[in-house]
VEXDREN-2710 file (C-alpha; in Angstrom, 1 decimal):
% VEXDREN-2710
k/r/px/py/pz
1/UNK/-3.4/-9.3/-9.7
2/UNK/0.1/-10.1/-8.8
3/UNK/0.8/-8.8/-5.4
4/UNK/4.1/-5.9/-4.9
5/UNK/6.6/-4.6/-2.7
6/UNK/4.3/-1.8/-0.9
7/UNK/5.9/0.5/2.3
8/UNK/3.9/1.0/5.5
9/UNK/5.6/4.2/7.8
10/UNK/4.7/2.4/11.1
11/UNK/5.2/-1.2/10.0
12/UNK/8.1/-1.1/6.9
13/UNK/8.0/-3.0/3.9
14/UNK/5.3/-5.3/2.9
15/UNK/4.1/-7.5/0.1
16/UNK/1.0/-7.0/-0.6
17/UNK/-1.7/-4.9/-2.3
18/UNK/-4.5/-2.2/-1.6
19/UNK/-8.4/-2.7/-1.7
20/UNK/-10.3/0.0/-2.6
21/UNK/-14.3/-0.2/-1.3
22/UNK/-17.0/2.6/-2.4
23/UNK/-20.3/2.0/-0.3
24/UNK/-23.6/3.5/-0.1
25/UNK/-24.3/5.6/2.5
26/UNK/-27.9/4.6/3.0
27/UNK/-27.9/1.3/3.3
28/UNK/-24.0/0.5/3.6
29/UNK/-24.0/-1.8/0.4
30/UNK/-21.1/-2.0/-1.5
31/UNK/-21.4/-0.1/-4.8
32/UNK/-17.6/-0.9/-6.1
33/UNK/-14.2/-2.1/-5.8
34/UNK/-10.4/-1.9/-6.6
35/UNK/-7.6/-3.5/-6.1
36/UNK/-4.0/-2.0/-6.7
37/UNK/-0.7/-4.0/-6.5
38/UNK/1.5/-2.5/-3.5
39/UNK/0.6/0.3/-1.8
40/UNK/-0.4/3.7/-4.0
41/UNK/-1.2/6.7/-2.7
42/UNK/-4.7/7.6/-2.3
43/UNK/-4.6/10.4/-4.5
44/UNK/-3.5/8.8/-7.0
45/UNK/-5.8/6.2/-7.8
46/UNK/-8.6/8.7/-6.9
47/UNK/-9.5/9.2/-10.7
48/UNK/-9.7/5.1/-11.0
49/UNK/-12.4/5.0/-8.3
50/UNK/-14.4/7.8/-9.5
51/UNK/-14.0/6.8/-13.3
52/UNK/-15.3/3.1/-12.1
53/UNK/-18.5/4.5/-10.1
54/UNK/-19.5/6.5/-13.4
55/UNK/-19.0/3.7/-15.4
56/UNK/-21.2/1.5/-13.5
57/UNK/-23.6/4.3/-13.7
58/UNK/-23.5/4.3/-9.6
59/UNK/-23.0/8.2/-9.5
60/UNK/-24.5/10.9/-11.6
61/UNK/-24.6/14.5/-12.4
62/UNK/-25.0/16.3/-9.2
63/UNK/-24.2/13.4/-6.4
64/UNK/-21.6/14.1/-3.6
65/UNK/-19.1/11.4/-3.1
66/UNK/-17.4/11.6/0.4
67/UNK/-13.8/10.5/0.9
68/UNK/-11.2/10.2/4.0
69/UNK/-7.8/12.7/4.1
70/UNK/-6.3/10.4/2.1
71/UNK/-7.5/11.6/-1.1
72/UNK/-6.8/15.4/-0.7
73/UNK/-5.0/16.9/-3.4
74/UNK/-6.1/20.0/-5.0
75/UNK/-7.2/18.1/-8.6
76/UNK/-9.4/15.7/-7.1
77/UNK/-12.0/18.3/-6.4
78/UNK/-11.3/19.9/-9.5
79/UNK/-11.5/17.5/-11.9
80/UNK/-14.8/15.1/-10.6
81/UNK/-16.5/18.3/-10.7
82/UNK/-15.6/19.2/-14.6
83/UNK/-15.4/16.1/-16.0
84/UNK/-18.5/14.2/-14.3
85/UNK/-20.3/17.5/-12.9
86/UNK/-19.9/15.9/-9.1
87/UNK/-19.1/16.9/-5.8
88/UNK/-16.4/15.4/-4.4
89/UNK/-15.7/16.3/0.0
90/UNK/-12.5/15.4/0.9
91/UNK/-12.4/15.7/4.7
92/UNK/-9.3/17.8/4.9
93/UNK/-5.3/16.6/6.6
94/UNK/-4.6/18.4/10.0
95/UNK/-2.3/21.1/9.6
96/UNK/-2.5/22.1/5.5
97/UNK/-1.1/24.8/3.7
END
């Protein structure tokens, strides 16, 4: 994967790209893993990860997958739930409307 032009608030512009890891809570093992050129937003590429862990057959109908504030956006608790019949928790951004 080529790396890109990605943009940090507290350090600026940087080549380079973002590594997404899904672990077991259990055990800590890792279950899965992404990588995006640059920098993407979190919710963004939410769908990727979740589409990956189903098609490794690491999540099923019913399971709870926990992410940081980074993924909050109102569709990624939506959609996880209709489309894969799973709970996703999003721990929730200070201060939202």
């Amino acid at each position: 994967m080529p790396y890109s032009w990605g943009f940090s608030p507290s350090k600026g512009y940087y080549v380079g790209y973002k590594l997404t890891l899904a672990v077991d809570e259990k055990n800590l093992l890792p279950l899965a893993f992404l990588i995006n050129s640059g920098s993407p937003s979190d919710s963004k590429i939410f769908s990727d990860i979740i589409d990956e862990l189903s098609r490794r057959h690491v999540i099923k109908e019913g399971d709870r997958v926990i992410f940081d504030r980074g993924y909050y956006a109102y569709e990624n608790y939506a959609t996880p739930l209709i489309k894969h019949r799973i709970l996703a928790l999003i721990l929730p951004k200070k201060n939202f409307n």
